[in-house]
N, C-alpha and C positions, 0 to 999 in steps of 0.2 A: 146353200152348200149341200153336196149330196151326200148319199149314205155311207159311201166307200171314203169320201173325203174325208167328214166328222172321225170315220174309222183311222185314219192315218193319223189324223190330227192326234185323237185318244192317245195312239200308240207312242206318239213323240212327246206326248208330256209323262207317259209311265214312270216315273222313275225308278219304279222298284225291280225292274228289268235290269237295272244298270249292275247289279247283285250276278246278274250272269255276262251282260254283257262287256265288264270294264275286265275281267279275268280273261276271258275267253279273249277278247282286244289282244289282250299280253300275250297269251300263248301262240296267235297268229303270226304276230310281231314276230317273234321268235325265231319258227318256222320260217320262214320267206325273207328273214334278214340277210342269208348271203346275194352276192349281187347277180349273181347268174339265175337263181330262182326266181327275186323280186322281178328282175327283167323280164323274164319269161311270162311268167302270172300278168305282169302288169301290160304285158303289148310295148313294151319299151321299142320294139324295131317299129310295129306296124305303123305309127302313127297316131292309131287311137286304145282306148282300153280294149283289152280281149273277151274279156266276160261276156261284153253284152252281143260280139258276133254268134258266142258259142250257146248264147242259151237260144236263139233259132232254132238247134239240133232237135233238144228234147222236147220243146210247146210242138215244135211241128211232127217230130214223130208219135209224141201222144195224142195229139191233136188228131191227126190223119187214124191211128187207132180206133180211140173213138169213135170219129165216123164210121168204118168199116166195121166194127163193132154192133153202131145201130140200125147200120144199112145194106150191110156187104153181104148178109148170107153165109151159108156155107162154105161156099168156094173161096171169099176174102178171107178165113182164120189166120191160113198162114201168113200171109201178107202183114194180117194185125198182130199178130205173136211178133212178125220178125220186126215192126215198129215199136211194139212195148222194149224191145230186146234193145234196139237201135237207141232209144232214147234213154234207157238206164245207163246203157255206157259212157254214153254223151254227158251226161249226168257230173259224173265223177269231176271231170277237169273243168265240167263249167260251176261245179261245186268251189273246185279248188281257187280257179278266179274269182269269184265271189268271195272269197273268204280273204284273197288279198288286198281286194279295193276295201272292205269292210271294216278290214284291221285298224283302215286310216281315216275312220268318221269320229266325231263326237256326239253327245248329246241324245237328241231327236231324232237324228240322223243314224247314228248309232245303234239304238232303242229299236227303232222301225227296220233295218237289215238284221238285226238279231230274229226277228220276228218271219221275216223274208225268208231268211236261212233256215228257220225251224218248218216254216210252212214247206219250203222245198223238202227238206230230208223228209215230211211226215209223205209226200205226195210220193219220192222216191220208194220208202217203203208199201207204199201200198202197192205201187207199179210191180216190185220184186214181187210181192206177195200175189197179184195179178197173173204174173207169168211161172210162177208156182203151178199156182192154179191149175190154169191152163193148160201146164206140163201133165199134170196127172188127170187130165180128159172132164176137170170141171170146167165146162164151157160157162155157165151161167155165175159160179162166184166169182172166176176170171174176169169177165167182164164189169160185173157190179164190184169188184176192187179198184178196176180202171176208172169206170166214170168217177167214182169216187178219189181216185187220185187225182184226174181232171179238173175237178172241182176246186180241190186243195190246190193245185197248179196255179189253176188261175187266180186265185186270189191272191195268193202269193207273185205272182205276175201285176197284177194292178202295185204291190204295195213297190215294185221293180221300179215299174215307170212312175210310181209318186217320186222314190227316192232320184231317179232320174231328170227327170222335165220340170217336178214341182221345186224340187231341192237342190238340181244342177249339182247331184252328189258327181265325182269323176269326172266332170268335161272341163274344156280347155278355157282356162280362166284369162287368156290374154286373145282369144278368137277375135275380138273386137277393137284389140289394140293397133295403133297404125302408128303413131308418133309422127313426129314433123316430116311433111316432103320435102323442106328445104330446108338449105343450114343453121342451124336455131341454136343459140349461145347458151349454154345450161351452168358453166362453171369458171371460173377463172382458172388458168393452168395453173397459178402457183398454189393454187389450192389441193391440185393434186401431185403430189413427190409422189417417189419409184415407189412401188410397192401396195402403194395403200390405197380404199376404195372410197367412194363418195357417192348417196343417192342426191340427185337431183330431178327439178322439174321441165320437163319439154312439152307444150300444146296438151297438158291435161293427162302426161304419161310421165310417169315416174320414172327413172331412168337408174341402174347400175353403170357406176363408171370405175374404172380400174386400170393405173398405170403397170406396165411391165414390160418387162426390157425395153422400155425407153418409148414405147407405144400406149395409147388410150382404147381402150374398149368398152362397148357400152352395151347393156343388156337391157332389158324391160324388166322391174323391179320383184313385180309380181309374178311368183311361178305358176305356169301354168296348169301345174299340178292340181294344187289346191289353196293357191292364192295367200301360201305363202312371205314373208320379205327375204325376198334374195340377200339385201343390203346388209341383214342381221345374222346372217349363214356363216360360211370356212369357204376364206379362199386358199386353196391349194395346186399346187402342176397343172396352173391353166384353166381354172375348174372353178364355179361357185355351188357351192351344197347348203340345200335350202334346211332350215333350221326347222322347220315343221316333219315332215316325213322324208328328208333323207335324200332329195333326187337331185342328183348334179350335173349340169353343165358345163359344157364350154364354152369358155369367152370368144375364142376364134370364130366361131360359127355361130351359136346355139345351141349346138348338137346335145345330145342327151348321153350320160357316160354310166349312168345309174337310173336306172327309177324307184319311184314306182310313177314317174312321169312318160307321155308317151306322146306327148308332144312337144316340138323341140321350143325354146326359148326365143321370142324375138331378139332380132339384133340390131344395133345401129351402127351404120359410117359414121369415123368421126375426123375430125382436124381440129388444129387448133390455129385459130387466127385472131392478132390484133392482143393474144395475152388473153383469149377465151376460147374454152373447148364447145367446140360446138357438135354439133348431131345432128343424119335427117338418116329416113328410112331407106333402106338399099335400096337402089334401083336396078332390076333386072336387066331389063334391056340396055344398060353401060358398060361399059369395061369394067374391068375388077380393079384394075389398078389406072388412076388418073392423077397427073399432076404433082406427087407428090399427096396422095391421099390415098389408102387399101378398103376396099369396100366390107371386107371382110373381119379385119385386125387392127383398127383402127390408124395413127398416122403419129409420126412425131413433128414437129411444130413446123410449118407449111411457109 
């Protein structure tokens, strides 16, 4: 294991971090709870989280500083001034997305973007402190506050893609979900009356199922958010809202109506035959509406 590895590791068992970081959790929460905010911070439209597009901004414009910094000469100052510039601004909102996925870890996970966060802000300050600098024709502290925040940057940048890659913090917890291609018996219909929901199991995928107006709909159980049980959430006007952080879908679709989810929910066709509801994965290339079955909204008894 290597040095920056054991490093992560340390940070995830700290618990005495947890003294700043379970308050600081709350007051994020807080912040970012109404649904036009969460959406926005969380990438609710794009598809995927936003955070990790917008920190490109700042590595790359301090990044390119730097170079020009140790190589550019003269004639590169302004150029490097106006990328110290570029990347503090940038800064801010990829601050503020960070601060909304972070709200929703626990643990280790938790503990190590507390540490993230702080290593950003310390790298942020030096960068302002850099272009300070600068401003007042100290070319040489300028610079040595820069590499210096560089530094701080990327370390705080590895501890990013640990939480990332190693700890699959934010990504799509159903990416590898497919469920049955073909009609596959998950429940008995009398099991489900108007109204009320039932998990069941199809091909090794859990399945949400839910009668309403006289129709079946099925979701994938686990949210894609953060994994989530759908099954144990509020269903409400068409909608399931997952019990963990809050993100709700729709049954018609998948679609996302709240995040801090930003990818949309599987769904499944359903029908019911023979006195069993059965399930299989939409199929693209077919009509939406077959036989007395909706690809979408599921069917009433066939």
């Amino acid at each position: 294991m290597s040095v920056p590895q054991k490093a992560a590791l340390r940070l995830e068992k700290a618990e005495a971090l947890d003294k700043v970081a379970k308050p600081s959790s709350s007051m994020v929460k807080r912040v970012v709870r109404p649904k036009v905010v969460r959406n926005l911070l969380s990438g609710t439209n794009l598809g995927h989280p936003l955070h990790p597009m917008l920190t490109d901004v700042p590595i790359g414009a301090w990044t390119m500083a730097g170079l020009l910094d140790a190589v550019g000469g003269r004639e590169a100052e302004p150029a490097a001034d106006l990328l110290v510039t570029a990347g503090i601004a940038a800064a801010v909102p990829t601050a503020l997305t960070g601060a909304n996925d972070w709200s929703d870890t626990l643990g280790g996970e938790r503990r190590v973007g507390l540490v993230h966060a702080a290593a950003n802000s310390a790298a942020l300050m030096l960068y302002a402190a850099s272009l300070a600098a600068r401003r007042r024709g100290d070319r040489g502290k300028g610079k040595a506050l820069g590499f210096a925040g560089l530094g701080v940057m990327a370390a705080s940048a590895y501890l990013g893609g640990h939480l990332s890659f190693s700890r699959g913090v934010n990504v799509n917890r159903t990416a590898w979900l497919e469920g049955p291609e073909e009609w596959t018996p998950v429940l008995a219909d009398a099991e489900l009356p108007e109204g009320a929901h039932r998990t069941a199991a199809a091909d090794g995928v859990r399945v949400l199922l839910h009668r309403m107006d006289g129709k079946v709909y099925a979701l994938a159980n686990t949210c894609s958010h953060m994994g989530g049980p759908l099954g144990e959430g509020t269903i409400e006007d068409g909608c399931v809202t997952c019990p963990w952080h809050g993100s709700t879908f729709r049954f018609g679709d998948g679609g996302i109506e709240r995040g801090p989810a930003s990818s949309p929910q599987p769904f499944y066709e359903t029908r019911v035959q023979s006195g069993r509801i059965e399930i299989r994965a939409p199929r693209p290339d077919e009509p939406g509406e077959r036989a007395g079955q909706h690809a979408h909204r599921g069917v009433v008894r066939a």
